[in-house]
KOLVO-65869 format. One record per atom (N, C-alpha, C): residue in three letters; atom name; y, z, x. Coordinates in steps of 0.1 Angstrom, whole numbers, plus 5000, padded with zeros to 4 digits. Layout:
@r = Ala&a = CA&y = Y&z = Z&x = X
...
# end
This chain:
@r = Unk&a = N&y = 4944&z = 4953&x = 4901
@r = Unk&a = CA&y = 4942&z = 4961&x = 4913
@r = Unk&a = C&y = 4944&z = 4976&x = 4910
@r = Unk&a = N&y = 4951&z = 4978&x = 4897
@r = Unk&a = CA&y = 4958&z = 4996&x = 4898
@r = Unk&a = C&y = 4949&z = 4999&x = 4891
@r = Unk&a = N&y = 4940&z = 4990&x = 4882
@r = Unk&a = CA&y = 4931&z = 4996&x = 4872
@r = Unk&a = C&y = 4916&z = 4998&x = 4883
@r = Unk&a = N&y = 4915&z = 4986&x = 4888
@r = Unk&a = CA&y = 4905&z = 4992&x = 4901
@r = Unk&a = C&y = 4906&z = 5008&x = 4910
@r = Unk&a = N&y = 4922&z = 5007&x = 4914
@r = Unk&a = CA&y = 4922&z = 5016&x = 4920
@r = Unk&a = C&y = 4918&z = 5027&x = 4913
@r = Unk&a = N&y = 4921&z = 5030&x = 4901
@r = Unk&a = CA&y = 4922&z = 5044&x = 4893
@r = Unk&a = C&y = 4909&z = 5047&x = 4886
@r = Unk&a = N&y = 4897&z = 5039&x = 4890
@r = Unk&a = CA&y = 4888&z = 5040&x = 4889
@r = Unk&a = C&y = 4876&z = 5033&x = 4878
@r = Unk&a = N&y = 4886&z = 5021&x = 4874
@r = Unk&a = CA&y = 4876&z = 5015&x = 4865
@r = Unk&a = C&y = 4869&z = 5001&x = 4870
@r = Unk&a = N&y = 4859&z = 5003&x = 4865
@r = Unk&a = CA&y = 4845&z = 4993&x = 4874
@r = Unk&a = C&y = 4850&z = 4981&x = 4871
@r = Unk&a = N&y = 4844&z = 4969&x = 4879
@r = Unk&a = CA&y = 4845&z = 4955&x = 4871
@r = Unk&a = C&y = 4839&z = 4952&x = 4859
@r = Unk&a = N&y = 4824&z = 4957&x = 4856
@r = Unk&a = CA&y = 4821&z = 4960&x = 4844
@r = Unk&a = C&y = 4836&z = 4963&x = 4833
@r = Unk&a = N&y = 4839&z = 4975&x = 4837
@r = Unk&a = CA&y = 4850&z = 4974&x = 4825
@r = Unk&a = C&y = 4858&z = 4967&x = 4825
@r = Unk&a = N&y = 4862&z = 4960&x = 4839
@r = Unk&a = CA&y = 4879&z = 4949&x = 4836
@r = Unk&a = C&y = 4875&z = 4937&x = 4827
@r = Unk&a = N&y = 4860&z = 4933&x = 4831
@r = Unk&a = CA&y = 4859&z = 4921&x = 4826
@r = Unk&a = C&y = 4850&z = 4924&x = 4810
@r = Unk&a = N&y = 4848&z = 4931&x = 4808
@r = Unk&a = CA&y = 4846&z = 4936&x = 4793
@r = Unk&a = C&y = 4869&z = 4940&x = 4785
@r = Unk&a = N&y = 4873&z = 4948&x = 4791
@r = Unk&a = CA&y = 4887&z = 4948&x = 4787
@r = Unk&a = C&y = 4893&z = 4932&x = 4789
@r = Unk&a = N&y = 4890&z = 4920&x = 4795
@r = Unk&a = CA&y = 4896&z = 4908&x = 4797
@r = Unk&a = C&y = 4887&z = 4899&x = 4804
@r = Unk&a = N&y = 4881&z = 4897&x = 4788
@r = Unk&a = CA&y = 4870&z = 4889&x = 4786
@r = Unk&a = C&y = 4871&z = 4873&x = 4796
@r = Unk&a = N&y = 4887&z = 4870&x = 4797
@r = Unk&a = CA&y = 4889&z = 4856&x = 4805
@r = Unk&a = C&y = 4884&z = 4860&x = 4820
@r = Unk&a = N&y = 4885&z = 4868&x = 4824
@r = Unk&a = CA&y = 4883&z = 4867&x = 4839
@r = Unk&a = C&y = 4874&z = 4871&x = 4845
@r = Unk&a = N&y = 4869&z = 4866&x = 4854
@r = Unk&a = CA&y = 4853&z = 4867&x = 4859
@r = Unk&a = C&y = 4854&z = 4872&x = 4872
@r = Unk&a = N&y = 4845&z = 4876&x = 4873
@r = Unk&a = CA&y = 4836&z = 4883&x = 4884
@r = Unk&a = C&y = 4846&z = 4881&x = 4901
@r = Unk&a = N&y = 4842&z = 4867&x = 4898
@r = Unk&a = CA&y = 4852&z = 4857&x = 4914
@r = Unk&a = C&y = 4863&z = 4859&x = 4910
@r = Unk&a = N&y = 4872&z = 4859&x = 4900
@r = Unk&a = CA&y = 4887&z = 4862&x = 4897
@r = Unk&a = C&y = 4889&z = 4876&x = 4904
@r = Unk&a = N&y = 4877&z = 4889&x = 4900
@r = Unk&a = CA&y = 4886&z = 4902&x = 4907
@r = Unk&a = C&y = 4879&z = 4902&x = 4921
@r = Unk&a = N&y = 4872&z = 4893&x = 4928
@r = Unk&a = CA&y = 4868&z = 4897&x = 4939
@r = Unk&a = C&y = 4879&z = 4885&x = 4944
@r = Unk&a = N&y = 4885&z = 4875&x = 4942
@r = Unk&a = CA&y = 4895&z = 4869&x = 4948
@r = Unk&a = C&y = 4910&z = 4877&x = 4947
@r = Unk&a = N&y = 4910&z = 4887&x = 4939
@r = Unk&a = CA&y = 4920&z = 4894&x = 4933
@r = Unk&a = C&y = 4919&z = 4905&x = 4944
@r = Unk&a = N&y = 4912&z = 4910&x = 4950
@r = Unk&a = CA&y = 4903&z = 4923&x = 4964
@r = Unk&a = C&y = 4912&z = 4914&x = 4980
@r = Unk&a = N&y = 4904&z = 4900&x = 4977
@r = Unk&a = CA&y = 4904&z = 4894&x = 4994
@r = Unk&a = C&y = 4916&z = 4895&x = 4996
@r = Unk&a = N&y = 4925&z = 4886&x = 4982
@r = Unk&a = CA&y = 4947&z = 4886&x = 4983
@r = Unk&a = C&y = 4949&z = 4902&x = 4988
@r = Unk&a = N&y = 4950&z = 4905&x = 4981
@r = Unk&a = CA&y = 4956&z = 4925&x = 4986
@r = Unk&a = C&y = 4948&z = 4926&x = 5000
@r = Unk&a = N&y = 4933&z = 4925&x = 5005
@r = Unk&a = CA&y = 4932&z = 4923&x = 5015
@r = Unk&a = C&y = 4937&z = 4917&x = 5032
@r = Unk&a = N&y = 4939&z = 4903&x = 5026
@r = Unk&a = CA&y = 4944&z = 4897&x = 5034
@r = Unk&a = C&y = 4962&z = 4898&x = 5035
@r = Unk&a = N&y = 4966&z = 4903&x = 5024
@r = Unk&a = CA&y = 4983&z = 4910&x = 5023
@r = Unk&a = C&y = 4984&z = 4916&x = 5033
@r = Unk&a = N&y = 4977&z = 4927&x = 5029
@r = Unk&a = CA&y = 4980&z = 4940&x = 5035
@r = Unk&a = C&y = 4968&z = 4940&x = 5053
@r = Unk&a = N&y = 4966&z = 4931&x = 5053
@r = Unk&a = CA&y = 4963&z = 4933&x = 5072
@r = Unk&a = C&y = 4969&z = 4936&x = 5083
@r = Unk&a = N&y = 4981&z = 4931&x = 5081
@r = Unk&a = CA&y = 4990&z = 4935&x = 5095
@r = Unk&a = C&y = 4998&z = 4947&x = 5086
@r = Unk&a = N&y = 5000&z = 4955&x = 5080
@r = Unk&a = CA&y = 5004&z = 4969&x = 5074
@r = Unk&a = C&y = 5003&z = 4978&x = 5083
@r = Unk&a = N&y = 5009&z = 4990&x = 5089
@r = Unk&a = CA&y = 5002&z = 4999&x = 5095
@r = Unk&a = C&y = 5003&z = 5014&x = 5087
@r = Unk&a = N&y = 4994&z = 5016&x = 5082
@r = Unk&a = CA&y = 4993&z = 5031&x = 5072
@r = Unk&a = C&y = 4989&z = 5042&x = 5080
@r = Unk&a = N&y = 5005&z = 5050&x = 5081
@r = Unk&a = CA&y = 5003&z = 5066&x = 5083
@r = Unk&a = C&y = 5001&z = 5077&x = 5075
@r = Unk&a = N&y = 4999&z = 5084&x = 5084
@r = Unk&a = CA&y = 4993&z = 5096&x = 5075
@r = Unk&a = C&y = 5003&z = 5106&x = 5073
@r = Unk&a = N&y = 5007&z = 5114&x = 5064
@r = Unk&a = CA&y = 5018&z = 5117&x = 5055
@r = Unk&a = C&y = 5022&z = 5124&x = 5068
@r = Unk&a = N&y = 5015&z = 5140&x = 5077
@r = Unk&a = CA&y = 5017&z = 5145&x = 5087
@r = Unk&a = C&y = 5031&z = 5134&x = 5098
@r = Unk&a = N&y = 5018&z = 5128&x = 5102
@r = Unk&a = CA&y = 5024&z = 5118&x = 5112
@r = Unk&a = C&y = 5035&z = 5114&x = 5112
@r = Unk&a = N&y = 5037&z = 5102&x = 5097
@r = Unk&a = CA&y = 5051&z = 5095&x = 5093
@r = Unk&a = C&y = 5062&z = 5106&x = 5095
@r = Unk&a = N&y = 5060&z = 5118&x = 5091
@r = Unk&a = CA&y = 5072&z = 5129&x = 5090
@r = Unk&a = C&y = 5075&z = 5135&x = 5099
@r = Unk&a = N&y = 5065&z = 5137&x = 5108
@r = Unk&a = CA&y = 5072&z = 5140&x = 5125
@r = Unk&a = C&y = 5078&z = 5129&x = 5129
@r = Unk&a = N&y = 5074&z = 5114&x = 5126
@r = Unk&a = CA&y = 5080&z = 5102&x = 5135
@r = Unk&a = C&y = 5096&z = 5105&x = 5128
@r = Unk&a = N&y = 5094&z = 5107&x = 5115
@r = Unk&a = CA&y = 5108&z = 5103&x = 5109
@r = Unk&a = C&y = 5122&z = 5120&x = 5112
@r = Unk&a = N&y = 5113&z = 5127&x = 5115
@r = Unk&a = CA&y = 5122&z = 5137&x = 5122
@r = Unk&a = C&y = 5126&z = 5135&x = 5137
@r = Unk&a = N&y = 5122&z = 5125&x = 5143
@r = Unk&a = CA&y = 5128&z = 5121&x = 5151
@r = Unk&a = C&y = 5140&z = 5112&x = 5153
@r = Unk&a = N&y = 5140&z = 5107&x = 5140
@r = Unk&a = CA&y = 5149&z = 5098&x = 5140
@r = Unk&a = C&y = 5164&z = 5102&x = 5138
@r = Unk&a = N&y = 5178&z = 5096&x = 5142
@r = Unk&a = CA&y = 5191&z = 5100&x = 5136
@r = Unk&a = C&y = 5188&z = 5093&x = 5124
@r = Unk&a = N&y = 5198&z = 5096&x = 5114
@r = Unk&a = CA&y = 5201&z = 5091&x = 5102
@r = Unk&a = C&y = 5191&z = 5091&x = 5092
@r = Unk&a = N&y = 5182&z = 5092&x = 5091
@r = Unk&a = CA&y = 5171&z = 5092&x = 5084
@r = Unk&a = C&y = 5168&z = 5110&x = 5079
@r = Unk&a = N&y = 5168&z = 5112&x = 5065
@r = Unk&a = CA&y = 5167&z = 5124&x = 5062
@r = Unk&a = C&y = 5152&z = 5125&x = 5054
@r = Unk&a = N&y = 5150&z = 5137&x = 5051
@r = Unk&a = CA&y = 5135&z = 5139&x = 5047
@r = Unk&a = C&y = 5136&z = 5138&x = 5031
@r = Unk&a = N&y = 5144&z = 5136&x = 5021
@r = Unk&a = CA&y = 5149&z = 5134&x = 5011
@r = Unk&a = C&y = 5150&z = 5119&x = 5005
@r = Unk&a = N&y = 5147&z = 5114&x = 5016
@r = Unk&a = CA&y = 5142&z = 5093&x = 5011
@r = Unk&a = C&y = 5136&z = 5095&x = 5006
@r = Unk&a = N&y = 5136&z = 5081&x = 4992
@r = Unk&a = CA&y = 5122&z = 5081&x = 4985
@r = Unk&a = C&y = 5112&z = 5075&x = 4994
@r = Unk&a = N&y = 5100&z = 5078&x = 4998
@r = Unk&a = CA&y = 5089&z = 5070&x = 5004
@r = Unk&a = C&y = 5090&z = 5053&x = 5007
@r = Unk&a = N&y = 5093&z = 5052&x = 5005
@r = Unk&a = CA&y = 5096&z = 5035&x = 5002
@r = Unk&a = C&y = 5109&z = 5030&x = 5014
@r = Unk&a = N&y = 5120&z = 5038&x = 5013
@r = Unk&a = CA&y = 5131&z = 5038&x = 5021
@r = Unk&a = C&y = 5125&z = 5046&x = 5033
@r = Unk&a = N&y = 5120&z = 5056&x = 5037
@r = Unk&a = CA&y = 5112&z = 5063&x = 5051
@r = Unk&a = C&y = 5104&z = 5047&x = 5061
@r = Unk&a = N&y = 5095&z = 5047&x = 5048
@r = Unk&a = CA&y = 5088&z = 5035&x = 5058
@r = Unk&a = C&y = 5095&z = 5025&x = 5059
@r = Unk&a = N&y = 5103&z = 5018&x = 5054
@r = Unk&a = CA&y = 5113&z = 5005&x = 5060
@r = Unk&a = C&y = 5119&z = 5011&x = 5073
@r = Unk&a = N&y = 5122&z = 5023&x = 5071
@r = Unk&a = CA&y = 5133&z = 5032&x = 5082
@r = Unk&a = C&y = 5123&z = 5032&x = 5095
@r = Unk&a = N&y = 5109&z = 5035&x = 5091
@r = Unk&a = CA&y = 5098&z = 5037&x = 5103
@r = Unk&a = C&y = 5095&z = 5025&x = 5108
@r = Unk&a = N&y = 5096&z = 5011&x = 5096
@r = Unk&a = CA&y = 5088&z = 5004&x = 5108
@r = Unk&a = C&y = 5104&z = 4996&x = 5113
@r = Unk&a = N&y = 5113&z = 4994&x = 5106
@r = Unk&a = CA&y = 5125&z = 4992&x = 5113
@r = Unk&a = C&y = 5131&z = 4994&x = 5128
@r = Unk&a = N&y = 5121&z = 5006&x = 5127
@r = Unk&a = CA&y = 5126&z = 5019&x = 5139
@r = Unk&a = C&y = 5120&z = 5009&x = 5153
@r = Unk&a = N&y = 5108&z = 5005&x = 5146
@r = Unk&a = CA&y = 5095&z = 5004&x = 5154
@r = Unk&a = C&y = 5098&z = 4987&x = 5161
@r = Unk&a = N&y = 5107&z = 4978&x = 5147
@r = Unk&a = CA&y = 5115&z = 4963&x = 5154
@r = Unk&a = C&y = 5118&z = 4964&x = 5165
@r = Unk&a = N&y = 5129&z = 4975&x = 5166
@r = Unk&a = CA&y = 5142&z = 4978&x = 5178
@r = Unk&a = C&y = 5138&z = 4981&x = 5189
@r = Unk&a = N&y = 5124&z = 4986&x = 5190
@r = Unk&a = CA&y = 5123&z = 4991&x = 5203
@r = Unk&a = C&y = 5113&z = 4982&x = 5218
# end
């Protein structure tokens, strides 16, 4: 998936790894698809006003810790 993302074709995955076919990276698309469905992705603006709202939460989190803090936020209410 990271080599997809960063821009290399299926052409090239399955020329670099000759075992896997075609339906392997398009079954390899639907999983990350169907993972990520209920996700809700903000936009960098957005998340950082939501999270200046918040107590405890400083602008100094790594990304990762913000959004557990955002959608945590989002359980409770």
């Amino acid at each position: 998936m990271r080599k997809l993302g960063a821009g290399r074709s299926f052409a090239d995955l399955l020329e670099a790894y000759p075992k896997l076919t075609e339906n392997d990276l398009r079954s390899a698309l639907t999983f990350a698809a169907d993972y990520m469905e209920h996700e809700t992705v903000f936009a960098i603006a957005e998340l950082r006003a939501r999270l200046e709202q918040r107590p405890g939460v400083t602008l100094t989190m790594e990304p990762a810790q913000a959004v557990r803090a955002e959608r945590d936020g989002n359980d409770r209410r």
